[in-house]
N, C-alpha and C positions, 0 to 999 in steps of 0.2 A: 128694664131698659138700661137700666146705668151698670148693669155689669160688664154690659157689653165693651163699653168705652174702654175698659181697662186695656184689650186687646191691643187698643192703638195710640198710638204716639203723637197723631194728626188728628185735625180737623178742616173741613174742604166744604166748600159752599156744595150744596146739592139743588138749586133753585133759587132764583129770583123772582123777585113781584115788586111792581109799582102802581100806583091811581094817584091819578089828577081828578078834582073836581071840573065838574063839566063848566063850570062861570069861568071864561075865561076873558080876561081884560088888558087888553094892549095899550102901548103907553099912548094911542091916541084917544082911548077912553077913558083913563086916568088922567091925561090933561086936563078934557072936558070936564071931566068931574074937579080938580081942584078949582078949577077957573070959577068956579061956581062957589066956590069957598075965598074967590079972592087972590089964590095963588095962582103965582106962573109960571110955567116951567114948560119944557116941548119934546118932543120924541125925538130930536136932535140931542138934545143935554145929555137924557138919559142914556140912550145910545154911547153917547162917547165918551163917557164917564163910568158907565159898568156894561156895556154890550147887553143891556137887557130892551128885550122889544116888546113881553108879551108876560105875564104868570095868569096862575089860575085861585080865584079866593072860593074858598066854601061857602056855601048857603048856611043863612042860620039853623039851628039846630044840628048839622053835621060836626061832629067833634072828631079829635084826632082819635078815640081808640075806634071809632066807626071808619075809616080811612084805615088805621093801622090794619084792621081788621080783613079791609076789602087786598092792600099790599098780601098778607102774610096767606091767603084764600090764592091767590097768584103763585106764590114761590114755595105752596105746600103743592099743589097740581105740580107744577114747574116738576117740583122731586120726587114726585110720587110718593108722598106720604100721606098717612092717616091721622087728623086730631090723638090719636088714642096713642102716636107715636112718636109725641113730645113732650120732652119734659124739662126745658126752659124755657120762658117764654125773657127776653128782655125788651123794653122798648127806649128809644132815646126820644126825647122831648121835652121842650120846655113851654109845651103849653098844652100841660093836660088839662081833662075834662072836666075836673074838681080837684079840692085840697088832696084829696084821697080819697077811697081806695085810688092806687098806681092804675094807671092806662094798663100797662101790663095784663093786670086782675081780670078788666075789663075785655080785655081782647080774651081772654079765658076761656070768658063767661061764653063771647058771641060766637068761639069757634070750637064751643064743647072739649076746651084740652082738660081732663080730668089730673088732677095733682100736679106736683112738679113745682119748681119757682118760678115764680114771677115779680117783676119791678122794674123801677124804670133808673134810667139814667138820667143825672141836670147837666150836663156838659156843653150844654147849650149846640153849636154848630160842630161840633167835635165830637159831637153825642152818638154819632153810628161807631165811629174809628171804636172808640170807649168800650160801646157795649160788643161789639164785636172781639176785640182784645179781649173781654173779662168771659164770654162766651167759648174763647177757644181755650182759654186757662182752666175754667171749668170741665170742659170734656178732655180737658187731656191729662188733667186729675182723676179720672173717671167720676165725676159728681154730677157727670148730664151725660148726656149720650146724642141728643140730637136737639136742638133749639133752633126757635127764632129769634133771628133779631130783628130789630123792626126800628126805621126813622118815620116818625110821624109828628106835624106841625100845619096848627091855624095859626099863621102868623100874624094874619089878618085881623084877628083879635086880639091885637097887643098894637096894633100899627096908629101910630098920633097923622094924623090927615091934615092935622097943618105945618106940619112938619115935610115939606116937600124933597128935603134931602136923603128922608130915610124911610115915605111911605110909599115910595117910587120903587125901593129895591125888594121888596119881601111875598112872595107866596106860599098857598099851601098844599098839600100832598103827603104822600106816605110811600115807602119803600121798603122793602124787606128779601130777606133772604132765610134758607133753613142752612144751618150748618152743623152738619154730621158726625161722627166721628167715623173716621178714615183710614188705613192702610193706604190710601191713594195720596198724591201732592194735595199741599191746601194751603193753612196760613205758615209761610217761612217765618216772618220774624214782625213786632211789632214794637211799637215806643208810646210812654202816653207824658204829655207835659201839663205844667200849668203854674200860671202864677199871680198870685191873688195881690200881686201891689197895683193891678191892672183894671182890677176888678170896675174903675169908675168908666172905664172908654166904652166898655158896652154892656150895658143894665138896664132893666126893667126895675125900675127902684118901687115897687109896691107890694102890700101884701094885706092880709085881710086880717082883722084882730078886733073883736067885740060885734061883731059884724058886720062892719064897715073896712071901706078901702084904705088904706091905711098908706102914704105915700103916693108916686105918680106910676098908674098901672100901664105907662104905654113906653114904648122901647126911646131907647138915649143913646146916641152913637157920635164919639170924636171921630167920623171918618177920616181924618189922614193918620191918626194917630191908629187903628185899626188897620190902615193899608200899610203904613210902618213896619210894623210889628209884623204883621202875618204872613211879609216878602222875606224879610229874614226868618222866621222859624220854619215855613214851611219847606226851603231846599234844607235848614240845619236839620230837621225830624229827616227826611225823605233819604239823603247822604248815612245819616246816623245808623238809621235801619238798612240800607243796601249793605253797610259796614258788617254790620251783626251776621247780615244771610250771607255773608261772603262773595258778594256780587257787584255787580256792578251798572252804573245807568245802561248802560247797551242793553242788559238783560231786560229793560223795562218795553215789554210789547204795547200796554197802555196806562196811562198817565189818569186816574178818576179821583180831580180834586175835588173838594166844596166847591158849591157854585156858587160866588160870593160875586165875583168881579171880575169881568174878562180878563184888567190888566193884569190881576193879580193872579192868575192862572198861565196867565203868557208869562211870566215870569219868571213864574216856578221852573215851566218847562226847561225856560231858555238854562236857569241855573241848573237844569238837568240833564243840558245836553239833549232836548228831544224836539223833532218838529212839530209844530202845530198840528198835523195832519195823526199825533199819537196819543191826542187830550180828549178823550171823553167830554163835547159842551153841551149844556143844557139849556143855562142861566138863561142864554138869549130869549129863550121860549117858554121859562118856569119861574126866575128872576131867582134869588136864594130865599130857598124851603128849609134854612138851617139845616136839623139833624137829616131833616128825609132827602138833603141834595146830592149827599154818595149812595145811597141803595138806588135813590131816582134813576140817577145817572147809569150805574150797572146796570140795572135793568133795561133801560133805552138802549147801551151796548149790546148786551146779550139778544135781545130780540131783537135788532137787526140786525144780527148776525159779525158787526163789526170784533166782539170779543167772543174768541172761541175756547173750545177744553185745550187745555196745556200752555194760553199764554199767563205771561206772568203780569200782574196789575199791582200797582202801585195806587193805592187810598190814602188819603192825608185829608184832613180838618185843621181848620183853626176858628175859636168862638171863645162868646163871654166867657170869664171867668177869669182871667183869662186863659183859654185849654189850647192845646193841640195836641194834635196826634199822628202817625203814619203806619199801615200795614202792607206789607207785603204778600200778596199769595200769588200762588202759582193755581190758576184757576182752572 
């Protein structure tokens, strides 16, 4: 397969796939449930503090490479491809199923892909942009020929529930795409950032050592100091790369940020010169799925038809670590 790559100079999405777990929980269900715990908060607050109304949490025993698995089963159909006809697998997550083997491995195993790499990405909410970029750098090395990538995340199991600030905004899901190598348009131009003096505004400060939890295993967020940050980098990444492709905001037919916070997505736009009416949203109805919220999102485009062959999309992240990222394709 990988000789083939060498032919070409691109790489171009050939399919999308997403799943949602069927538990879905709207913030009037989530009130009821804190209220019960004590806390109080309203599907007003939430609302207008990140435009989320609704996500969807996994049943237990559902893990992400089961999810990644059902996404990448989606956007292998999508391209008409066969397991026999991949040969990277990457997945972005930060809440795989075990220390190790990689989710990646995992999704292998469940979709019969015989050889090739696999592994995952930690880039936390940034983690599709990542593996995506490192996905097209590979095939256009000729070192892969066709891949998935794959956002998958139970957030839900990392979520502190008395923590009403931060267990209101998070679900989970999986999304994926195959990307191929190509003679046809595909990814123009990508940027990846990060920087670890940031690293304390959003962590999961825990880890496992003698066989015990070692730390606090549930998520920690300075939200303003997160919304800060992520309104300036995300026009700085988004500008930087229009730069690189020789283009310009005009050129941008849709806008598919993380789906973190409405405001911070309105934002972006606005600093990109685009109307509301050109943002791929999700959040409302998924809340943020971290890594799996720009495949989600594509995916939701693509099948209803809002995103078509030959518009050009604009993807950007920003997450722990602190990362971000932005890609350009012409899809």
């Amino acid at each position: 397969m990988t000789s083939n790559a060498s032919r070409f100079s691109l790489s171009r999405i050939a399919g999308t796939g997403s799943v949602l777990p069927p538990r879905r929980l709207t913030n009037a269900d989530l009130v009821q449930q804190l209220a019960e715990r004590g806390l109080e908060t309203s599907d007003e607050w939430i609302v207008e503090r990140t435009g989320i109304k609704a996500r969807h949490f996994a049943d237990p025993g559902v893990n992400s490479s089961d999810l990644a698995a059902q996404a990448a089963r989606q956007a292998m159909e999508a391209a008409g491809v066969q397991p026999a006809q991949i040969d990277l697998v990457i997945v972005a997550t930060s809440t795989p199923d075990m220390v190790f083997p990689s989710v990646a491995c995992m999704v292998q195993r469940k979709l019969g892909i015989p050889g090739g790499a696999a592994f995952d990405v930690q880039a936390v909410c940034s983690g599709f942009v990542y593996g995506l970029t490192i996905a097209d750098a590979m095939i256009r090395c000729g070192s892969a020929s066709r891949a998935l990538v794959i956002g998958a995340e139970v957030f839900s199991r990392i979520l502190d529930f008395n923590d009403r600030t931060t267990c209101v905004l998070f679900g989970d899901g999986a999304g994926a795409v195959v990307l191929e190598a190509s003679d046809k348009p595909g990814i123009v131009a990508s940027e990846l950032h990060a920087d670890g003096r940031y690293a304390d505004i959003l962590c999961t400060p825990g880890t496992v050592s003698g066989g015990q939890v070692i730390g606090d295993p549930v998520l920690k967020m300075d939200g303003q100091a997160v919304f800060k940050l992520a309104v300036s980098v995300l026009a700085e990444v988004a500008h930087s790369v229009l730069a690189k492709a020789g283009r310009t905001e005009a050129d941008i037919d849709w806008l598919i940020p993380h789906q973190a916070n409405i405001r911070i997505m309105q934002s972006t736009a606005r600093k990109l010169k685009l109307p509301a009416d050109k943002v791929i949203v999700t959040v409302d109805q998924q809340g943020n799925t971290s890594a799996a919220s720009i495949p989600l999102a594509l995916d939701a485009g693509v099948r209803d038809g809002r995103i078509k062959r030959g518009d050009t999309l604009m993807l950007e992240g920003v997450g722990g670590g602190f990362t971000w990222g932005a890609v350009l394709l012409d899809f």
